[in-house]
C-alpha positions as semicolon CSV with decimal commas, in nm:
position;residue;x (nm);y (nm);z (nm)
1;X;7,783;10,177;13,368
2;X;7,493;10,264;13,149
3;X;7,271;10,039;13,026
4;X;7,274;9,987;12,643
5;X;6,963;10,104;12,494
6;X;6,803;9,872;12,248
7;X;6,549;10,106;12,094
8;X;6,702;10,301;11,809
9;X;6,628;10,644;11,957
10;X;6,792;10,537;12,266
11;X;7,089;10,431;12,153
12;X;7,088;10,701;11,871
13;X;7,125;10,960;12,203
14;X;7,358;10,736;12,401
15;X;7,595;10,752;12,067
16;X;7,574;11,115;12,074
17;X;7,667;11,109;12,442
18;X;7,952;10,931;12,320
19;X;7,853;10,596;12,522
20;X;8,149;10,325;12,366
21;X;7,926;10,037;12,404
22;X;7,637;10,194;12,241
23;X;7,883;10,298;11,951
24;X;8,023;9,937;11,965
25;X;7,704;9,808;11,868
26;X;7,571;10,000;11,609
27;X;7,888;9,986;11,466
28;X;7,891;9,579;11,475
29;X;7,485;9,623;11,338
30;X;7,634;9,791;11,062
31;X;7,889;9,571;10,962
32;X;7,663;9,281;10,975
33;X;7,423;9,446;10,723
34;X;7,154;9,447;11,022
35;X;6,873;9,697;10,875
36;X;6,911;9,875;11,276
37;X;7,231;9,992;11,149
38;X;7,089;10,255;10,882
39;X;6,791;10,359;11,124
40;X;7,045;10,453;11,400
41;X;7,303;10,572;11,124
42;X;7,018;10,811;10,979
43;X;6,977;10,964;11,339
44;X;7,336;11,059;11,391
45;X;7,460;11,114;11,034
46;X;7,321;11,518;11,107
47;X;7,596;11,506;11,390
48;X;7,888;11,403;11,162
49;X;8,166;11,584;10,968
50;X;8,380;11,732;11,222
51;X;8,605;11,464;11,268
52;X;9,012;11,444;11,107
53;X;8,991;11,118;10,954
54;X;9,345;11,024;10,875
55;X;9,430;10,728;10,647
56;X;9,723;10,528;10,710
57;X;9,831;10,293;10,432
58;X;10,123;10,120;10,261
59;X;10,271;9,808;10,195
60;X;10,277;9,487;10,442
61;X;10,560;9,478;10,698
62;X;10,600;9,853;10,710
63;X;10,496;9,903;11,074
64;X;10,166;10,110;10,978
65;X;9,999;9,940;11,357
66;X;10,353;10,019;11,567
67;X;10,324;10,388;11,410
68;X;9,953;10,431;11,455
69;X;9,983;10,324;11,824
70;X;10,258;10,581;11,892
71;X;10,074;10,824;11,652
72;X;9,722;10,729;11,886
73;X;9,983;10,846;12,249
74;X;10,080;11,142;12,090
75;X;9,702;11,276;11,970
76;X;9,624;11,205;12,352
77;X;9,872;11,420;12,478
78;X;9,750;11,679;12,297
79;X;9,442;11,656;12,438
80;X;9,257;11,469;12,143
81;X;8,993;11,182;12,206
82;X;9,106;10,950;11,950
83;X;8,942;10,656;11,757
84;X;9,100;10,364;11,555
85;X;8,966;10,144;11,248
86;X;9,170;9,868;11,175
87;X;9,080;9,699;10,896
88;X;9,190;9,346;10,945
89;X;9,227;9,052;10,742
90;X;8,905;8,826;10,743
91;X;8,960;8,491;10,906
92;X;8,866;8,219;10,673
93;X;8,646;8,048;10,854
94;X;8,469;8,305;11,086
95;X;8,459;8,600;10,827
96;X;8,510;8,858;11,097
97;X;8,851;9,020;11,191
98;X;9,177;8,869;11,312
99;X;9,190;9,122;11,577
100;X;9,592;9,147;11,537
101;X;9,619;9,536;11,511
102;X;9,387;9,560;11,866
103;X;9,656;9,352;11,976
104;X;9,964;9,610;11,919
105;X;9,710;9,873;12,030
106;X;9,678;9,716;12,350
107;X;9,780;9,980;12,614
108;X;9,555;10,255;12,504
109;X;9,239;9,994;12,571
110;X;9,196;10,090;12,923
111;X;9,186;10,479;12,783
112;X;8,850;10,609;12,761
113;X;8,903;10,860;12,493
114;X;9,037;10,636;12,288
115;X;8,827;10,373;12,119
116;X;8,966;10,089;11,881
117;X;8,726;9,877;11,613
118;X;8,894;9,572;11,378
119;X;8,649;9,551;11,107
120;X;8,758;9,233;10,859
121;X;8,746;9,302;10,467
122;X;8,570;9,024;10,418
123;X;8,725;9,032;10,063
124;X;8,644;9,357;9,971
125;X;8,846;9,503;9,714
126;X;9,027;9,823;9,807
127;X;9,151;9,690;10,167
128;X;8,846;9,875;10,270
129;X;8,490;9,735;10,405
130;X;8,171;9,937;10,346
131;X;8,126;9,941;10,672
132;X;8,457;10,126;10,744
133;X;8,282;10,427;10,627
134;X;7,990;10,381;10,819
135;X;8,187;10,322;11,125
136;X;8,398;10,657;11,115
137;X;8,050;10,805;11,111
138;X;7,952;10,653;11,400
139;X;8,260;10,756;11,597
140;X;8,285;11,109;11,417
141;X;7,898;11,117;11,611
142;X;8,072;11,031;11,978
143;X;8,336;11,371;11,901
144;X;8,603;11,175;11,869
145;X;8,862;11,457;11,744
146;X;9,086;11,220;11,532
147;X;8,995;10,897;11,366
148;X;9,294;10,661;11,210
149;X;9,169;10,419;10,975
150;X;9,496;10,174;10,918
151;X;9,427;9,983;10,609
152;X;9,549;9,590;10,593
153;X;9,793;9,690;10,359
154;X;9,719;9,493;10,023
155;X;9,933;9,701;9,739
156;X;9,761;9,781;9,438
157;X;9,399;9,831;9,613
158;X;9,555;10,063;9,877
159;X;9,420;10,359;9,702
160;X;9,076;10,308;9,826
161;X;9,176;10,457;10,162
162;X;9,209;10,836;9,999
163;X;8,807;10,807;9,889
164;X;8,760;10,736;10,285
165;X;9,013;11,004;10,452
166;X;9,081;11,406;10,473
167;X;9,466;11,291;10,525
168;X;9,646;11,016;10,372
169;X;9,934;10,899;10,459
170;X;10,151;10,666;10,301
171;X;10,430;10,446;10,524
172;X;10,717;10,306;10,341
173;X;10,984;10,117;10,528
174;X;11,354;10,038;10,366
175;X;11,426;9,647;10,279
176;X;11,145;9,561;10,093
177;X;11,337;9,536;9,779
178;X;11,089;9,735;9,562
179;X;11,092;10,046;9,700
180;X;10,876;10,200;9,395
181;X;10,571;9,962;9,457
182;X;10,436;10,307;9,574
183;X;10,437;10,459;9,262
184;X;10,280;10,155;9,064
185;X;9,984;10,168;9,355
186;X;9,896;10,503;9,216
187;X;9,938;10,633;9,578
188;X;10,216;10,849;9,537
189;X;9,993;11,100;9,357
190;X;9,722;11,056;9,623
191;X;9,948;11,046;9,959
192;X;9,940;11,402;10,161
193;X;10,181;11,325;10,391
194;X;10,472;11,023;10,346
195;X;10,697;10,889;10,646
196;X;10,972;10,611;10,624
197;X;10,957;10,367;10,905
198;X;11,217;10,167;11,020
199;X;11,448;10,449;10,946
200;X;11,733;10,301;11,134
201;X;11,719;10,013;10,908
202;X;12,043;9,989;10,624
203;X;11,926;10,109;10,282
204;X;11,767;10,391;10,427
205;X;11,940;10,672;10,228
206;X;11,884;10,459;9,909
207;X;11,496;10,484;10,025
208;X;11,485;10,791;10,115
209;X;11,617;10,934;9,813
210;X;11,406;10,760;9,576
211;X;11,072;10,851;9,772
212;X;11,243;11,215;9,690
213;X;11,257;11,173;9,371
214;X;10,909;11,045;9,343
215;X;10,779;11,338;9,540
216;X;10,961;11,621;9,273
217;X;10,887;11,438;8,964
218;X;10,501;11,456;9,117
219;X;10,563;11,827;9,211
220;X;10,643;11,903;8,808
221;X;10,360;11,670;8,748
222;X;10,106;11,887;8,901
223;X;10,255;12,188;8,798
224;X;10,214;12,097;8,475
225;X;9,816;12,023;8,464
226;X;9,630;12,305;8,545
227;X;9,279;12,076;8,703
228;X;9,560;12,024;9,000
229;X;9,654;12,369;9,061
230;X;9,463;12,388;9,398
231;X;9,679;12,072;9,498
232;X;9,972;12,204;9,426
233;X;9,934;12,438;9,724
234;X;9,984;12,137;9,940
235;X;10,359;12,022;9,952
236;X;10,397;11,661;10,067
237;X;10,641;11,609;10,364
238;X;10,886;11,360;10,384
239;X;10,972;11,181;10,726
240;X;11,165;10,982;10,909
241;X;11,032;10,785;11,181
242;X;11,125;10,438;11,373
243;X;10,763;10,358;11,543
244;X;10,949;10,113;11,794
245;X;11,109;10,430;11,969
246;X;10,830;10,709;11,890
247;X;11,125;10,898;11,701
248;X;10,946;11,120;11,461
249;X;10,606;11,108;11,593
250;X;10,587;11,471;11,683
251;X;10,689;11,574;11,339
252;X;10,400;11,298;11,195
253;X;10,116;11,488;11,389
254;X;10,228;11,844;11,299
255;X;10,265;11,752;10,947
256;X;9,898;11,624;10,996
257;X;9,763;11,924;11,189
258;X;9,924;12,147;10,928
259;X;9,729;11,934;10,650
260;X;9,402;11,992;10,837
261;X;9,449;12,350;10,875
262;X;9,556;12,375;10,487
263;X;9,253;12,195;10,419
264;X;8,991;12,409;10,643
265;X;9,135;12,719;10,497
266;X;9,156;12,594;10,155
267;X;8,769;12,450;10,167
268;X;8,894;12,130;10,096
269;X;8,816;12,016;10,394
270;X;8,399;11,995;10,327
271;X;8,509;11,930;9,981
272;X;8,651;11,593;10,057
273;X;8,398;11,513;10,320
274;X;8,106;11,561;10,070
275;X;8,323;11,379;9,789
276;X;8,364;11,076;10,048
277;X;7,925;11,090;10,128
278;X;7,878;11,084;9,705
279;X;8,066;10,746;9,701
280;X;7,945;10,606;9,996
281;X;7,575;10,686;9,820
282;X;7,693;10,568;9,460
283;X;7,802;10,209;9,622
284;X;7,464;10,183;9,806
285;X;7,233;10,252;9,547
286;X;7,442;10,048;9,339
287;X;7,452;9,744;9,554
288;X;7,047;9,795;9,591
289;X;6,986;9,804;9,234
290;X;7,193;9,527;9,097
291;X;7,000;9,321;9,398
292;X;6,674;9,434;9,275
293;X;6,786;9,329;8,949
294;X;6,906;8,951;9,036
295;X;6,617;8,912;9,260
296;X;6,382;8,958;8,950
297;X;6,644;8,815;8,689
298;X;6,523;8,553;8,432
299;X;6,719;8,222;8,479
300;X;6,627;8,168;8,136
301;X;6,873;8,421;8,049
302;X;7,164;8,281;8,195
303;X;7,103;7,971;8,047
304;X;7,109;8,124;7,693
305;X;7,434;8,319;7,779
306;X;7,594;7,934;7,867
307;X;7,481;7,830;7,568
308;X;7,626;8,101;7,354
309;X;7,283;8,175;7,229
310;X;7,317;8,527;7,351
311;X;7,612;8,760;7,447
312;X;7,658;8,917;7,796
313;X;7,602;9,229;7,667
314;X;7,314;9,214;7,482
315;X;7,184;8,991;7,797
316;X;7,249;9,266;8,055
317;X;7,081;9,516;7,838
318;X;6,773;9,293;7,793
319;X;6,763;9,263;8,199
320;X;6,803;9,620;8,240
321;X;6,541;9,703;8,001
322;X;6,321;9,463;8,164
323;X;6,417;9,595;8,562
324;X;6,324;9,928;8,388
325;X;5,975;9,879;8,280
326;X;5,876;9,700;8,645
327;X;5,975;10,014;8,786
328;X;5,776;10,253;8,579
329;X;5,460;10,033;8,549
C-alpha cells in the first residue's frame, strides 16, 4: 500500500490519484480546522466540480442510512465509484461522530470504489458541518462519480443540505404522525426528487396522498411566480420504496440520473455548483472577520452593554467602526 505523503504537494497528487488514505486525512485536517487542510484543499479545488452530489434528507426514523446503502449497491452496479458523507450526531463528550451510519454501511467497506466519511455536526446549525463541504471537494478530487451526503436528520434545519447538493432528495416514511413536517421545513419547495420509505408500512395511502397534494399545490405555486419559471421545467417524482428489500431503488437512481441530465442541459448544473462555492466563501470570510473582530474587541465594551450604559447595536457599530479604521491605517 502506498505510503501517505506528509508534504502537502505529496499528498495533494496522491488525492488526485484517488489514494483513500491520503483523502482520509486531509479530509480529517479539514474538519479539525488544521491550517494543512486549506493548503492541500487549494491544490485540488482546480480538480473539482464534476462530481453528482446528491443530498439525502428528512425527518428521524425515516430510513435515509438503509436507503442510502441500497442506493450506494445500485450506483456500483452501474459502474459508479461512489462516496458517502454521513453527517452524524456529535458525541458529547468526544465532539467527533457517532459513527452509526458507517455502521449500516458496513458491507460496501471492503469496496474500493466506494469510500464512506461520518463527519459529527458538532452543533452546527443546518445538520450540516463546514467541513461537509470541504470534504465532498476532496472526494469530488479522487473522481468519485456520485457523492451522497445523508444529513442527521434534525427537521427545521434540514434545508441546509440543498445549499450543499445538485440533487436533493427528501425521504418521508408513513407513521410519524405529522406527515406535513415537510412542508413546515421549507423543504418541500427545495426537494428535486421525494421517495416514501417504509412503503409497506399501514397509512401509506394516507401518506402518499398528502405528499401529492403537497407536490401540485407547489406545481401551481411555481407556475404562478415567474423568478421560478426555469424550475418549473423540473417535475418532482414521487416514489415508493422499502430500503429493507431494495424495492424501488432502481426507480430512485433513474429519477436521479434524469435530474442530472435536466440539470447539465439546463446549465443548472454549474449554476448550483458555483452558487454552493459563493456560500462556502461568504461563511469563511465571515467566520474570519468576526474573529478578527473579537480578537481586537474592547472588553470595555461589553462591560458597558451589561450595564445598560450602551445598546448592542450602537456597541456593534462602534466595534465595527473601530475594526474598520485598523484595517485602513
Amino acid at each position: 500500500m502506498t505510503a501517505i505523503a506528509d508534504n502537502i504537494n505529496d499528498l495533494s497528487r496522491q488525492i488526485l490519484a484517488g489514494n483513500i488514505g491520503a483523502g482520509a486525512r486531509a479530509i480529517r485536517w479539514l474538519d479539525d480546522g488544521d491550517p494543512r487542510g486549506a493548503d492541500v484543499l487549494s491544490l485540488i479545488f482546480p480538480h473539482t466540480g464534476r462530481a453528482h452530489l446528491i443530498g439525502i434528507t428528512g425527518p428521524p426514523g425515516a430510513g435515509k442510512s438503509s436507503l442510502t446503502n441500497t442506493l450506494i449497491t445500485e450506483q456500483r452496479r452501474r459502474g459508479r465509484r461512489v462516496g458517502v458523507i454521513a453527517i452524524d450526531p456529535s458525541s458529547p463528550f468526544t465532539g467527533g461522530a457517532i459513527l452509526g451510519d458507517r455502521v449500516r454501511m458496513a458491507q460496501h467497506t471492503v469496496d474500493p470504489d466506494v469510500f464512506i466519511r461520518s463527519i459529527g455536526t458538532r452543533g452546527q446549525a443546518g445538520g450540516l458541518s463546514r467541513s461537509s463541504h470541504d470534504a465532498c471537494l476532496v472526494l469530488d478530487a479522487m473522481n468519485y462519480d456520485v457523492i451522497f451526503v445523508e444529513t442527521v436528520g434534525v427537521g427545521q434545519d434540514e434545508i441546509d443540505v440543498v445549499a450543499l447538493a445538485h440533487t436533493t432528495l427528501i425521504i418521508g416514511v408513513p407513521g410519524l404522525g405529522d406527515e406535513v413536517q415537510a412542508v413546515k421545513a421549507g423543504l418541500m419547495e427545495a426537494g428535486d426528487i421525494f421517495v416514501i420509505n417504509k412503503a409497506d408500512r399501514d397509512g401509506y395511502d394516507d401518506t402518499y396522498r398528502q405528499f401529492e397534494l403537497m407536490l401540485h399545490l407547489r406545481a401551481e405555486s411555481v407556475s404562478r411566480n415567474e423568478i421560478d419559471k426555469t424550475a418549473s421545467a423540473w417535475s418532482p417524482p414521487l416514489l415508493r420504496a422499502v430500503a429493507k428489500r431494495a424495492e424501488g431503488t432502481v426507480e430512485i437512481v433513474d429519477a436521479t440520473d434524469a435530474h442530472r441530465e435536466y440539470l447539465q442541459n439546463s446549465g443548472h448544473f454549474v449554476k448550483r455548483s458555483s452558487h454552493r462555492e459563493r456560500e462556502q466563501f461568504i461563511c469563511l470570510l465571515r467566520e474570519a472577520v468576526v474573529d478578527e473582530i473579537m480578537e481586537g474587541m474592547d472588553e470595555d465594551i461589553l462591560n458597558s452593554i451589561l450595564r445598560r450604559e450602551i445598546d448592542p447595536y450602537t456597541a456593534a457599530s462602534h466595534e465595527l467602526a473601530r475594526w474598520r479604521g485598523n484595517t485602513t491605517s
